[in-house]
N, C-alpha and C positions, 0 to 999 in steps of 0.2 A: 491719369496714369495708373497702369493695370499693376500687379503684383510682380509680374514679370520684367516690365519697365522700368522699377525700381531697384530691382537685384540685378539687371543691367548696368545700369548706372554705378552702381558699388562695384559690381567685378571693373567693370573700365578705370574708375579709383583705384582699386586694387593692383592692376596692371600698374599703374603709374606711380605707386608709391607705396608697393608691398617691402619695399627695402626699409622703412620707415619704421613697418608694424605697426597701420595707424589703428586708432584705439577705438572701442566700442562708440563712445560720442562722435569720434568724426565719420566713423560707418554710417551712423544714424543720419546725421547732416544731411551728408550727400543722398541717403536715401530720402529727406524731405520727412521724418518722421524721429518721434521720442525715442531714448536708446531702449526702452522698455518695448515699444513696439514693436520696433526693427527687430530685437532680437527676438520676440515670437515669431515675427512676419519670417525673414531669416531660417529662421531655426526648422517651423514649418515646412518651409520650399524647399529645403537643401536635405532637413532629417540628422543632420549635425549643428553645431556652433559655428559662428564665422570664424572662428581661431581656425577649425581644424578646417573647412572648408578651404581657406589660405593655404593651407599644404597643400592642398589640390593643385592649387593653379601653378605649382613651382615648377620650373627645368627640370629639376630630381626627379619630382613625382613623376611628368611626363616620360621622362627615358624611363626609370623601372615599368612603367604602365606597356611601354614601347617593349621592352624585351620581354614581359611576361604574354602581350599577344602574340610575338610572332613565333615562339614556343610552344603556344597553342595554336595555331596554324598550321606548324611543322608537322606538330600529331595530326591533326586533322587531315592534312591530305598525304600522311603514312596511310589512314587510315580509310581514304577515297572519300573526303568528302560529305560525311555521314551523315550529317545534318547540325544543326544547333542541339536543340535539346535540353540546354543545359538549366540547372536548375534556377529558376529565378531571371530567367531569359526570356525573351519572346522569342516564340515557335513558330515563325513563319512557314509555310507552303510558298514557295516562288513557282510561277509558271509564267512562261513566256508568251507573248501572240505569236501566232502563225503568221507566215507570208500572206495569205487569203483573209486573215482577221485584219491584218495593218491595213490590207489594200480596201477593205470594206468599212476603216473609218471608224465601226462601232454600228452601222445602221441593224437599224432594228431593234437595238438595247436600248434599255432605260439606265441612266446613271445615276442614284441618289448620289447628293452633292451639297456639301453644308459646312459655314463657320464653324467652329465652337474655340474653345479656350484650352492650352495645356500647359504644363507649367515653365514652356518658354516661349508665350504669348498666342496669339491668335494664329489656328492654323485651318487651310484649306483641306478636305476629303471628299473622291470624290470612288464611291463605289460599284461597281460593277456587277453583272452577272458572272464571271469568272476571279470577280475578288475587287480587291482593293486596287485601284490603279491611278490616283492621286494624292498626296500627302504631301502640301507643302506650309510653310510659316510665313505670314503675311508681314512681307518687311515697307510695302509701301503704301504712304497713308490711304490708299484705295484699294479695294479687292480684287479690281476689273483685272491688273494682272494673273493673279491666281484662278480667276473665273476662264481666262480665256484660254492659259494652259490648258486646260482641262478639254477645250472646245478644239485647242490646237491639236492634241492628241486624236482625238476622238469627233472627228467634223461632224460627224453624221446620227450620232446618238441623240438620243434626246436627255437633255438633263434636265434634272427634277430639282429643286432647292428647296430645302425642307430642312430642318434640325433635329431628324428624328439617326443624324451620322453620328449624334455627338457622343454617344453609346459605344462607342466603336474608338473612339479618340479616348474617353475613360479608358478603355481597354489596354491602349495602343502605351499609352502612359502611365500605368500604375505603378504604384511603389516598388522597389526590388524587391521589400519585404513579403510583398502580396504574395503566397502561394501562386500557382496557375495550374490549375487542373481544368483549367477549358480547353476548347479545340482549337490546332494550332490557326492562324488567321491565314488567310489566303491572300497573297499577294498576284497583280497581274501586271507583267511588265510588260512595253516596246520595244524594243532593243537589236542590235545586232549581235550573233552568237557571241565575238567575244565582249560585251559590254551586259550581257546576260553570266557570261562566267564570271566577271569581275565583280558582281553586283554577289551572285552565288556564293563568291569567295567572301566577302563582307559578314553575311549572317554567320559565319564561322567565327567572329571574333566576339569575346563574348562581352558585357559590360563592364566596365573598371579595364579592360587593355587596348591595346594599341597598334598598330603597326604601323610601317614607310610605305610608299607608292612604290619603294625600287624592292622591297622584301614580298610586295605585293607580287609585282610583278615575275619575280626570279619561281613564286613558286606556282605561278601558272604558265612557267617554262616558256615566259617570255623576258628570257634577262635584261633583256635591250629595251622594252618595250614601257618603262615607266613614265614616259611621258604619255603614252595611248592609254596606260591606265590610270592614270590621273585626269585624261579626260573621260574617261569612262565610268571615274568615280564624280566628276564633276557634271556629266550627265542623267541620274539617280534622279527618278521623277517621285519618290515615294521615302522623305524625307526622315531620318529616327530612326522608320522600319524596318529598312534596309541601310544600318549604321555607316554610312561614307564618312562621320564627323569622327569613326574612331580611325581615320588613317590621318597621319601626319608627316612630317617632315623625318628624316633619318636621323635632324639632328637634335629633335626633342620639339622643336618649333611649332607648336599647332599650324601654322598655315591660316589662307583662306575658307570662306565657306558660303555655297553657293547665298544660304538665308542668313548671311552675316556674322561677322568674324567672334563678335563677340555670343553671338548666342554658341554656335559650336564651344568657345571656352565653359558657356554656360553648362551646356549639355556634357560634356569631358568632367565638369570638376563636380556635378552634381552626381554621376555615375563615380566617378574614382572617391567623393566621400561617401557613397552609400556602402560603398564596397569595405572602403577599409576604415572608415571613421570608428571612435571608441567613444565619444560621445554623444552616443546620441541623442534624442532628445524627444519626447513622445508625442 
């Protein structure tokens, strides 16, 4: 059981009996480890305590997270869309294939394409000559799904399997604390124009908020259209990067999540304590 595996297991505990406020010893338990442990192992992964971490995962937390992104959103496309940028954000470059790229498959490109580890468990990358064009988290005990995505995508490329991606995954997952003064990362996506706007619209939201699929949709002036862009967001071959896990339900609900429900809680309550936790922990 990986580090990830364990802090799974606790947040699924937590879901089930946060009304309780169960205590540092029965946190430890269900992680399979000493309470002295846990709370480094813990404390490590998350960057706060399990106490404050717990606020994370709450209804409250969710809705303020919920209205402080779509506030930011508002701006953002007052302002046409300007990009991320923001500080302590990843700066992605998104670019689309062409009609002529999809219909060629990928031939002639090399894909490097490799496991590594991030801190909500084993994820697939698979990169391109135009960037990044797979990212996803390995939820079934074999790879060969993740492997074949990649092949599904791209029939005709050659992929290379090598660990020389996991460079790129460090990247992809640093701390919020981490400065970033490197060059934004390139993303390459498949898509149809509006599942390219909707995926566009996503980098706009920044880490620790949130928004709904129907506040999604209203401000890409498709008011009606929240169920196309819930499947648009559930389409997102390029998992984290381009944050789908920060859209949720209107009513504070996380929802579903294509790499499993609990890891998206994972992923939410990790970014909402980095953002606003007070104790941190070094």
């Amino acid at each position: 059981m990986n580090d990830y595996d364990r802090i799974a297991r606790v947040i699924d505990y937590l879901d089930r009996h946060q009304l309780e406020q169960p205590s540092l010893e029965q946190l430890a338990g269900e992680a399979g480890l000493s309470p002295y442990h846990f709370h480094r192992l813990f404390s490590r992964w998350a960057g706060v305590t399990p106490k404050s971490f717990l606020q994370s995962l709450t209804l409250a937390r969710a809705r303020q997270a919920l209205r402080e992104g779509e506030s930011v959103l508002d701006a953002a496309y007052t302002a046409g869309l300007s990009g991320p940028g923001r500080l302590h954000d990843l700066c992605v470059n998104l670019t689309s294939a062409s009609p002529g790229e999809i219909k060629l498959g990928g031939q002639g490109w090399t894909i490097r394409a490799g496991f590594a580890e991030s801190p909500f468990g084993t994820c697939c990358i698979g990169e391109s000559p135009r960037g990044i064009c797979h990212l996803s988290f390995v939820v079934a005990p074999s790879r060969r799904a993740a492997e074949a995505t990649i092949k599904l995508d791209w029939p005709r490329a050659d992929v290379q399997w090598d660990g020389t991606v996991a460079g790129v995954v460090d990247e992809i997952f640093s701390p919020p604390e981490v400065a970033r003064d490197v060059a934004p990362l390139r993303a390459f996506v498949r898509g149809t124009d509006f599942q390219v706007r909707v995926w566009r619209a996503l980098l706009e939201i920044p880490r620790g908020s949130l928004t709904s699929y129907g506040r999604l949709a209203e401000l890409l002036g498709e008011r009606s259209a929240a169920r196309a862009v819930g499947s648009a967001v559930g389409q997102n071959r390029l998992a984290y990067l381009i944050p789908c896990h920060r859209v949720i339900r209107a009513t504070g609900v996380f929802g579903d999540y294509r790499w499993d429900r609990t890891r998206k809680r994972a992923i939410l309550a990790w970014e909402g304590a980095a953002r606003d936790g007070t104790e941190a922990v070094p």
